[in-house]
C-alpha positions as CSV (number, residue, x, y, z in Angstrom):
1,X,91.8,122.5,82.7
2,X,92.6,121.2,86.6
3,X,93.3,117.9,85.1
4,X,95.8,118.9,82.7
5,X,97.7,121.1,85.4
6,X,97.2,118.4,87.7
7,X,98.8,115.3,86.0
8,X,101.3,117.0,85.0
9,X,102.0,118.3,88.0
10,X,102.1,114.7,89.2
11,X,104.5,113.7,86.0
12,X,106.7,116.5,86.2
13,X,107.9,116.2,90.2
14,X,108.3,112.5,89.7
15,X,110.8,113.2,87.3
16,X,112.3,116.0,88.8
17,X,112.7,113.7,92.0
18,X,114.4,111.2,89.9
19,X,116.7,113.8,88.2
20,X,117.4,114.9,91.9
21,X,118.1,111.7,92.8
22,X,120.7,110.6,90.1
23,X,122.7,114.4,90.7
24,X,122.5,112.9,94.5
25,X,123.7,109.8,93.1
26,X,121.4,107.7,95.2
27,X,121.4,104.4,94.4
28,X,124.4,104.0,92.5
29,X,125.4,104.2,88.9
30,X,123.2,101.9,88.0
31,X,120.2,103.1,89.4
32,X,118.4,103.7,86.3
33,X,119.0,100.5,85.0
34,X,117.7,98.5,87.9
35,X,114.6,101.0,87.8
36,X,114.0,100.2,84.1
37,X,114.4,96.4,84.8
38,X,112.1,96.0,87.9
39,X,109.3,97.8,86.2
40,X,109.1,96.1,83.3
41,X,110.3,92.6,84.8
42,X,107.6,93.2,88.0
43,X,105.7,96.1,88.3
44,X,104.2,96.7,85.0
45,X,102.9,93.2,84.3
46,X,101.4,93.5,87.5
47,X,99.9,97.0,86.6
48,X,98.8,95.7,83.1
49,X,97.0,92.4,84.7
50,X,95.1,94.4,87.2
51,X,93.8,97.5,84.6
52,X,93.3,95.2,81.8
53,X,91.0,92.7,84.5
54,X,88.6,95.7,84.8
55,X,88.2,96.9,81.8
56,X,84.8,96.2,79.7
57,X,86.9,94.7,76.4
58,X,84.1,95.0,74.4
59,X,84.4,98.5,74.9
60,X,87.2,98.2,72.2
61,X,85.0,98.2,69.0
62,X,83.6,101.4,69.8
63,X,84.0,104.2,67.1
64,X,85.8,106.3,69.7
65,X,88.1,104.2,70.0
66,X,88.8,103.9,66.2
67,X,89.3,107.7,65.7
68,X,92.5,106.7,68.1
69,X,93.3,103.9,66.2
70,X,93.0,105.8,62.7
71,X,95.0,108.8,64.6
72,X,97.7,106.4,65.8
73,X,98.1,104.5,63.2
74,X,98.5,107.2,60.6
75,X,101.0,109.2,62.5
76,X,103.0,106.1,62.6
77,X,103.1,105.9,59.3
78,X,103.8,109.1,58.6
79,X,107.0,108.5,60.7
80,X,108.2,105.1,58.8
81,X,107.4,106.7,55.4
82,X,109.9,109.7,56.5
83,X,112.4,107.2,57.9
84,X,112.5,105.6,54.8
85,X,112.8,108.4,52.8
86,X,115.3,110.6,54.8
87,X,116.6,109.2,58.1
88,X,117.0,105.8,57.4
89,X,117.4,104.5,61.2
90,X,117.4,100.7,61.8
91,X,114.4,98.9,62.4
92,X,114.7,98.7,66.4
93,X,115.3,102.7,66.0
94,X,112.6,103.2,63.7
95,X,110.0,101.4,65.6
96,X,111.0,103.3,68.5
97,X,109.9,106.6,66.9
98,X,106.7,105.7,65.3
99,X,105.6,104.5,68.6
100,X,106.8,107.8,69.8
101,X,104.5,109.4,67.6
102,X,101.2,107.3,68.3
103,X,101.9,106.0,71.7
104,X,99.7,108.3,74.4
105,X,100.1,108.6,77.6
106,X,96.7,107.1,78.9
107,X,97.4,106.1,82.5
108,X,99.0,108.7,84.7
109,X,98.2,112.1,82.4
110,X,94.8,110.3,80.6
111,X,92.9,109.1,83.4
112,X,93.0,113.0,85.1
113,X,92.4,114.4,82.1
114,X,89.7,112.3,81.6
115,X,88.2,112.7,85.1
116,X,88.5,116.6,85.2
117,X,88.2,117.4,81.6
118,X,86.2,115.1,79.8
119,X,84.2,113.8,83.0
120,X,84.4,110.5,82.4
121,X,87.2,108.4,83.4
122,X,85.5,105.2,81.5
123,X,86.5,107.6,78.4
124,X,90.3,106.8,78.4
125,X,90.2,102.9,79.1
126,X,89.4,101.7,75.5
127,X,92.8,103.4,75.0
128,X,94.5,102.0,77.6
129,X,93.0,98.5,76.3
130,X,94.0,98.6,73.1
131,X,97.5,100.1,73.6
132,X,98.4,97.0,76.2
133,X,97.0,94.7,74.4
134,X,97.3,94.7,71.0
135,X,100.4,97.8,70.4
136,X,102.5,96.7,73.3
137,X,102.9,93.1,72.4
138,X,103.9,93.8,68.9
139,X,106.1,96.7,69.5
140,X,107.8,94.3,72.1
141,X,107.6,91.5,69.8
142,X,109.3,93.4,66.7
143,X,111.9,94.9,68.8
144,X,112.9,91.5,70.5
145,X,113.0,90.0,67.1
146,X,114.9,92.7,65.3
147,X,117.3,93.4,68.3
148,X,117.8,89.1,68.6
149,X,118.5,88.7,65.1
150,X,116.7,85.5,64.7
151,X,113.2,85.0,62.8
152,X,111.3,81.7,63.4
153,X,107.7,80.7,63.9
154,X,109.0,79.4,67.2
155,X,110.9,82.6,68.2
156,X,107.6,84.3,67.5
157,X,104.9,82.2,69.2
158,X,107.1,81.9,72.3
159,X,106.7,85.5,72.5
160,X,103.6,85.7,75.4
161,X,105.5,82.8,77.2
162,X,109.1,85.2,77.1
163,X,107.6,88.4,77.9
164,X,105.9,89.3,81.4
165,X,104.6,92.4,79.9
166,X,102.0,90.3,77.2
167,X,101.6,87.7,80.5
168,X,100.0,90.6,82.5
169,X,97.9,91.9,80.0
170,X,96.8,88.6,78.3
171,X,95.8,87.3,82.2
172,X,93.6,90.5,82.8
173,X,92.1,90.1,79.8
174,X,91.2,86.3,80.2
175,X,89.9,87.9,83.9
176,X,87.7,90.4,82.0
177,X,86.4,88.2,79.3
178,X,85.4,85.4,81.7
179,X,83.9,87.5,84.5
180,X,86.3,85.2,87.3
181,X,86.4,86.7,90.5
182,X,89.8,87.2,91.4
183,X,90.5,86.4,95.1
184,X,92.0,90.3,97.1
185,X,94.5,88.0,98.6
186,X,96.0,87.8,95.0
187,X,94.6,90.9,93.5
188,X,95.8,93.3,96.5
189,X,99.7,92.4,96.1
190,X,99.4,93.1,92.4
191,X,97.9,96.5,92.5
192,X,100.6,97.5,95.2
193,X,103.1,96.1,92.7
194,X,100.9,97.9,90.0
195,X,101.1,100.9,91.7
196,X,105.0,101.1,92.1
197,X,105.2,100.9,88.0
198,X,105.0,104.7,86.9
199,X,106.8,105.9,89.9
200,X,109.7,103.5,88.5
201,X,109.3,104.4,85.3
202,X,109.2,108.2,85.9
203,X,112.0,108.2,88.2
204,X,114.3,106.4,85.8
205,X,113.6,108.9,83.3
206,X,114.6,111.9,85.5
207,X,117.3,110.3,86.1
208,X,118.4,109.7,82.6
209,X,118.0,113.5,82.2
210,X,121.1,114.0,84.6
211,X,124.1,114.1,82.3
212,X,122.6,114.2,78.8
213,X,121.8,116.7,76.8
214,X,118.6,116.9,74.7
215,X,118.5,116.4,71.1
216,X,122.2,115.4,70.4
217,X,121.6,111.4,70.6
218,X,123.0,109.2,67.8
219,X,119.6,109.7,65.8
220,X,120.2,113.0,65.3
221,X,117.9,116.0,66.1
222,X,115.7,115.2,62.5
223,X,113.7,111.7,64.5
224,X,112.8,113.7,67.6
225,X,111.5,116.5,65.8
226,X,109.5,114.5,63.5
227,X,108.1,112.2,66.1
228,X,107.2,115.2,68.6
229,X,105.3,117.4,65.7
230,X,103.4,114.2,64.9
231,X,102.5,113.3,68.3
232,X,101.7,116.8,69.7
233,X,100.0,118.5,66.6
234,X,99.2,116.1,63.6
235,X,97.7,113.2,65.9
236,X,95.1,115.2,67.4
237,X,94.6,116.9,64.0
238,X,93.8,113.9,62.1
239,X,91.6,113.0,65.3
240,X,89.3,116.0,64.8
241,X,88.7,115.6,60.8
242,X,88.1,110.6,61.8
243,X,85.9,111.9,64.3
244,X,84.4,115.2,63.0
245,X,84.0,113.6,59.4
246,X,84.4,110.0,59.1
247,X,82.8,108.7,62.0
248,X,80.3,111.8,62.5
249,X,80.9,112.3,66.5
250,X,78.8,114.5,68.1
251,X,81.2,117.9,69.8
252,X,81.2,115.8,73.0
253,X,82.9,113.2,71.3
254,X,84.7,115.3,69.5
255,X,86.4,117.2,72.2
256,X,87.3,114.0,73.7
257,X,88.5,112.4,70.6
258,X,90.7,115.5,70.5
259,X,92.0,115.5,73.9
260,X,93.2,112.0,74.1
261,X,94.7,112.4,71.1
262,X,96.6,115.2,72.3
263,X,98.1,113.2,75.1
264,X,102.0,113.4,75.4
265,X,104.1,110.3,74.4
266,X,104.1,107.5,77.6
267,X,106.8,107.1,79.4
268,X,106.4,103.7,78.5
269,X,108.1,104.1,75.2
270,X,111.1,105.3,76.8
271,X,110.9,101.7,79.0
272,X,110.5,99.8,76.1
273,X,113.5,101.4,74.3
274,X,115.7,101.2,77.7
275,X,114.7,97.3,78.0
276,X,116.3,96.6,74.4
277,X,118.8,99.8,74.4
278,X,118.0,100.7,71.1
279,X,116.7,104.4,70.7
280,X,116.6,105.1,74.3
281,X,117.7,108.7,73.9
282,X,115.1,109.2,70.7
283,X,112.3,107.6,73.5
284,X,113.5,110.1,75.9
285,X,113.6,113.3,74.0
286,X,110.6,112.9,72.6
287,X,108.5,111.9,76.0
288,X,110.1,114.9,77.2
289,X,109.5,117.3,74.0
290,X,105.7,115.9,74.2
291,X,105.2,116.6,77.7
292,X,106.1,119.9,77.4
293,X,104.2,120.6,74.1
294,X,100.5,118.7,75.2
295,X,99.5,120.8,77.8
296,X,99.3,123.9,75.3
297,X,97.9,121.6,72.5
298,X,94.9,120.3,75.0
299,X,94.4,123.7,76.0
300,X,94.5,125.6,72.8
301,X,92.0,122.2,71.9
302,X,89.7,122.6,74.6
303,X,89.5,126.7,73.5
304,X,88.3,126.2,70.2
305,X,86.2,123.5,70.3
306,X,84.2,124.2,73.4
């Protein structure tokens, strides 16, 4: 339970710092922009390469981690089925809220949670793994081609050379699968540029709170909704029948299955979504209608199955 209250804790007075600071209007009117383009242009590539370096890759096969991956990938689904048969957004908007739906938060809420309720921090970085490595660089990939509006086999494979955010995490994974020692006089400057990533990204979401009012962005109220019910409820529900039934985890496993399916939406969603402006405000709403909602769905979670 401390970790829950805990991280977000930490979440929420980041963004209330960055709300603060755009009603302060520090740093201009566009603050939020520069915030959004450092981070993903700097910080986060730097944060990618240097979690994605230690991480034990092989680690990614484990049945755990499929439960996610059966969790994730069915909510998202679930959210482009319902697109297509009611909302019809575009397909920039679209991906936007079925990453919303599947997309956890496993760095600055997961790794707490993991630590103070799970007990094992190792437990969330099969997550994290997979979500950098293989969701991130297609998300990014599809948006940057349906947003360009040009489709070629040389558009596609210049993808990893165009984006810094595939960069970071394919270099920490070449680190991790080779075993190279990586020299502190280049790792240290990357973890303190690492480390400025969710700060960045949590302050420019506060401050994209200033001004705006919740659910009344050109989606409509219907994507949101949709998107925060499959991320906060239905994700960890279809995580507790892959784990409980198809997989057979034991209640350890379970629980944890559970809880990191419960997660909120990242905040990196919402980065994504400001980097191509397309379905920003969807990003935001639901990263903030999430947030709100997880800490009762871990803790009603925890309650019954421990």
């Amino acid at each position: 339970m401390q970790g829950i209250v805990t991280g977000f804790a930490i979440i929420g007075v980041v963004i209330a710092a960055g709300y603060l600071a755009a009603r302060l209007r520090l740093g201009g009117p566009d603050a939020t922009t520069a915030l959004n383009r450092i981070g993903f242009f700097v910080a986060s590539p730097a944060l990618l390469f240097t979690v994605v370096a230690d991480a034990d890759l092989g680690a990614l096969l484990g049945a755990p981690l499929l439960v996610q991956l059966v969790a994730a990938a069915t909510v998202a689904a679930v959210f482009v089925a319902v697109n297509l048969l009611w909302f019809r957004l575009r397909v920039p908007e679209a991906t936007i809220g079925a990453l919303g739906a599947g997309y956890v938060n496993a760095g600055n809420i997961g790794l707490p949670v993991a630590v103070y309720v799970l007990g094992d921090a190792t437990a969330v970085v099969p997550v994290i793994g997979l979500q950098l490595l293989v969701v991130s660089p297609l998300v990014l990939l599809l948006l940057d081609t349906s947003t360009s509006g040009t489709v070629s086999w040389r558009f596609v494979l210049s993808q990893p050379v165009r984006n810094p955010i595939i960069l970071g995490a394919l270099a920490g994974a070449v680190v991790s699968l080779t075993g190279v020692g990586v020299p502190d006089v280049v790792l240290a400057p990357l973890e303190i540029l690492g480390g400025a990533a969710v700060p960045m990204i949590l302050l420019a979401f506060g401050m994209s709170l200033h001004g705006s009012r919740p659910l009344r962005g050109e989606e409509g109220r219907g994507p949101v909704v949709v998107a925060s019910v499959l991320k906060a409820v239905v994700m960890p529900a279809v995580a507790f029948v892959a784990a409980r039934l198809a997989f057979g985890l034991d209640d350890a496993d379970v629980v944890a299955a559970v809880t990191l399916a419960a997660l909120p939406t990242a905040q990196n969603v919402y980065n994504y979504a400001a980097r191509f402006r397309r379905g920003d405000v969807l990003a935001r709403d639901v990263v903030l209608v999430t947030t709100l909602a997880s800490p009762v769905v871990m803790l009603v979670a925890t309650a019954l199955l421990t």
